[in-house]
N, C-alpha and C positions, 0 to 999 in steps of 0.2 A: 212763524216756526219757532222761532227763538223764547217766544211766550208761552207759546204750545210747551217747550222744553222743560222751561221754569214753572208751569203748573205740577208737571211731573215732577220735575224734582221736589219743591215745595210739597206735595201729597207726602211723596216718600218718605220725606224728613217729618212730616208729622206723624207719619203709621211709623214708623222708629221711637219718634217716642212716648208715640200711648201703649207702642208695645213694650218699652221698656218702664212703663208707670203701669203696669196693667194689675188686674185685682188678685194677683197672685197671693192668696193667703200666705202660703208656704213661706213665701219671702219676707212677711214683715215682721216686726217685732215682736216677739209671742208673749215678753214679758209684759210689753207694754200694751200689745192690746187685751190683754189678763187684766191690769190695772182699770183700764178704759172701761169693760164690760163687766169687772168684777167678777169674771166667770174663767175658769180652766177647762175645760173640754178634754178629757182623758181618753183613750182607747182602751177597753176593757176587754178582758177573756168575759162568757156568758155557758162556758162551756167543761170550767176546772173546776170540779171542790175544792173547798178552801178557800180557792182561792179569788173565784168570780164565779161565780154559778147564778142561774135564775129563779127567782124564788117565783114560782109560779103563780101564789095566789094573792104576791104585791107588783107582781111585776116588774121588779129591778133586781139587778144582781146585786149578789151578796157576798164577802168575802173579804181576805188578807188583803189584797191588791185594793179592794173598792175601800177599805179601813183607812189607809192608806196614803189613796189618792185624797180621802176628806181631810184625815192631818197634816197633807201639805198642801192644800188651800187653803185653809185656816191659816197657815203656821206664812204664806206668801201673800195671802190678800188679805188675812185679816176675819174676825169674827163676821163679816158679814160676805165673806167670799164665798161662791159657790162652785162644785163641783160638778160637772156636767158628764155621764156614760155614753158611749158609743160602742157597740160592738166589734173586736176587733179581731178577728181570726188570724193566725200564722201566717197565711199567704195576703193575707189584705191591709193590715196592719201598717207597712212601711208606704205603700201606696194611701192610706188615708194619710197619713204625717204628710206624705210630699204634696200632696193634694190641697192642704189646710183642714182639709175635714176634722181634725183633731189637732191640739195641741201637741201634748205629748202620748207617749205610749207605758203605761205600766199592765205588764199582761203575760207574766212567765215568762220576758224573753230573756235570752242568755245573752252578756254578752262579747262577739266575737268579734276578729281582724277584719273578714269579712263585710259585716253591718257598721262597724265605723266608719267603714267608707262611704255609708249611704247617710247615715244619724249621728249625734251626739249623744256619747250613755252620759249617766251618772253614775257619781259611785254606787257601789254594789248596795242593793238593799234586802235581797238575800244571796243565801246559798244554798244552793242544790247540788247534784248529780243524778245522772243517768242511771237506772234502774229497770228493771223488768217485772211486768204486773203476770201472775199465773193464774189457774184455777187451781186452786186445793188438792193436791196428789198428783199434779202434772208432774211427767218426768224431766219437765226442765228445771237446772234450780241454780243455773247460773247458764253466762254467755258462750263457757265453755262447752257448753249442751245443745247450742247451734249451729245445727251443719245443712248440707242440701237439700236434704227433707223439711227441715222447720220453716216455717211459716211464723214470721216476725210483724204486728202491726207496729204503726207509729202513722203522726199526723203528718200532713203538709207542710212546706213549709220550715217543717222546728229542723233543730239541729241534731235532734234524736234521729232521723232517717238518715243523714248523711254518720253521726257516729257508730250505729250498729253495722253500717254497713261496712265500715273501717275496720272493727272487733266481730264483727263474724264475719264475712265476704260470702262465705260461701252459704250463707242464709237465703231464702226468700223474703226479701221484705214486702209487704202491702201495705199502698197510702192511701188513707181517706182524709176528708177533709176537716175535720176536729175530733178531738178527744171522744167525744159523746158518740160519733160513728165509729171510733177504734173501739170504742171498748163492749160497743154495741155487737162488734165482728168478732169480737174475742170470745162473747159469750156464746154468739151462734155457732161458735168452730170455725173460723175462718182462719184462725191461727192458732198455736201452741201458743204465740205470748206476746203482750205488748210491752211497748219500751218508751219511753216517756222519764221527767226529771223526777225522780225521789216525793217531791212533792206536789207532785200532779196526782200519782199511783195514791201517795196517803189518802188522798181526797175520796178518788176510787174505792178503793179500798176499806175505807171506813165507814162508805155505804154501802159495802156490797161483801159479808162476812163470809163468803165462799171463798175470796181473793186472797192472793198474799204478793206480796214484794218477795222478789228472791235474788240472788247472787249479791245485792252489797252493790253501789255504786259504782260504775266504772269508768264515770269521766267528771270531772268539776264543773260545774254551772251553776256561776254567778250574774244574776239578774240584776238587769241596769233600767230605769227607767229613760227611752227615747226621747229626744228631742230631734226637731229639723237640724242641719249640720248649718252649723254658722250662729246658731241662737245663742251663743256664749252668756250673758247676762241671767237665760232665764236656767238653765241650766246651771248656773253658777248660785242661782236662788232656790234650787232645787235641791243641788247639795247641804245649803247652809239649813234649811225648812227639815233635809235627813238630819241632820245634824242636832238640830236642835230636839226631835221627838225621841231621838237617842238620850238627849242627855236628860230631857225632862221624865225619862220615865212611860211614854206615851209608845213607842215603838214596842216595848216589853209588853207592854198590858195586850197592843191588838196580838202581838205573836202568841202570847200565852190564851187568846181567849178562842183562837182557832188552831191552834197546832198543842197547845197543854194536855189535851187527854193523847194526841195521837202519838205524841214522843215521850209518853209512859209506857206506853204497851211492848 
C-alpha cells in the first residue's frame, strides 16, 4: 500500500513539473528566441489602408504598420533578421500573443488601462483619434448628429465601439468583425456612419472618393506595439530599435511615403 502510495505521489510530482516546463511559447523569452531563430513574428491588420492591407495580386500585406515591423527587425536582429505576418484581427489579436502564435502585436491598437493588464505596450509609435467616416451629403457631420435613430458601425473588438458609445449613448451601434465588413455595411446603408481612428478612415477614404471624415477627432489614440506581459527585455529593445528609426530618419521617410499625400488634402 505504502508503495502503491509513493508511485502516486511520485507520478504527481512529475506531471507538476512537465506542467510547469511545458511548451508554453507565450512564456519564454521572446527576445531571445527572436535572436535564436533570427525571425520576429509580428501580428498584423490585413484589413486597414495604409496601414496593413492585402495586396491581392502578391499576397502579402502592405502598409505603415508592415514598413514598420521590417525597420524593427532590422534595427533588433540585424541585416539579416527577418520579419514574419500573421493576421491579427481586433478580437483575435491578444489571444494569438497569449498563445505564442505571435511575438508581438503591431496592428492599430490603442493603447489603454485596460490592455495593460493583459500585454506590455511600447512607447507610442503613432497618434490617432477617433473619427467618423460618412458618405458625401450625409446629414451626419459630427457626433453631435447622433441620436436614436442613427445607426453607428465600428469593428469588434476596438475601442471605437466602447467610445461612441460613451459620446453618443443614445446611438445604435452595429459590430462587425473588421474594418472591410464595416465599411462594406456602410456602403449598403446599414448605417449613417462608421467610427473608427482618424487613420483607419484616411485609408478608407482615400480609396473610396465618395467618403469623407467628418466632426474632427473626438478622443486620443495612441498606438503601442504589444508584447506578452512580463517580456521586459524585448520590449525594452523595441523601444530603443523606435528610437533609433526616429532619429536616423527611417520612421519619417515610411510615414511620409503612406500618409504624405493624405495629410495634404
Amino acid at each position: 500500500m505504502k508503495k502503491l502510495v509513493f508511485c502516486f505521489l511520485f507520478l504527481g510530482f512529475i506531471f507538476i513539473l512537465t506542467g510547469c516546463n511545458g511548451n508554453n511559447l507565450s512564456k519564454k523569452d521572446s527576445l531571445k528566441r527572436a535572436e535564436e531563430t533570427k525571425q520576429i513574428v509580428w501580428g498584423v491588420r490585413n484589413d486597414v489602408g495604409l496601414f496593413g492591407l492585402m495586396n491581392i495580386k502578391t499576397g502579402k500585406a502592405e502598409g505603415f504598420d508592415i514598413d514598420i515591423a521590417n525597420a524593427l527587425t532590422k534595427e533588433i536582429l540585424g541585416k539579416s533578421g527577418k520579419a514574419v505576418f500573421i493576421e491579427a484581427a481586433p478580437k483575435t489579436r491578444i489571444p494569438l500573443l497569449k498563445n505564442g502564435n505571435i511575438d508581438a502585436i503591431i496592428a492599430t491598437m490603442t493603447i489603454t488601462s485596460e490592455r495593460s493588464q493583459q500585454v506590455d505596450f511600447s512607447d507610442v509609435y503613432f497618434d490617432a483619434g477617433q473619427t467618423l467616416l460618412v458618405k458625401k451629403g450625409s446629414r451626419v457631420h459630427s457626433v453631435s448628429d447622433l441620436n436614436e435613430r442613427t445607426k453607428v458601425i465600428a469593428a469588434k473588438g476596438s475601442t471605437g465601439t466602447e467610445n461612441i458609445r460613451k459620446v453618443a449613448p443614445q446611438a445604435q451601434v452595429l459590430e462587425f468583425e473588421n474594418y472591410s465588413e464595416c465599411f462594406t455595411a456602410l456602403k449598403s446603408g446599414q448605417g449613417e456612419a462608421m467610427t473608427a481612428d482618424d487613420a483607419i478612415l484616411m485609408g478608407i477614404a482615400s480609396q473610396n472618393p465618395g467618403y469623407v471624415l467628418t466632426g474632427g477627432k473626438f478622443t486620443t489614440e495612441p498606438y503601442g506595439i504589444a508584447a506578452n506581459r512580463g517580456q521586459t527585455a524585448f520590449v525594452e529593445r523595441i523601444n530603443q530599435a523606435l528610437q533609433k528609426i526616429h532619429q536616423n530618419g527611417e520612421y519619417d521617410q515610411i510615414y511620409n511615403k503612406w500618409f504624405g499625400k493624405v495629410a495634404q488634402k
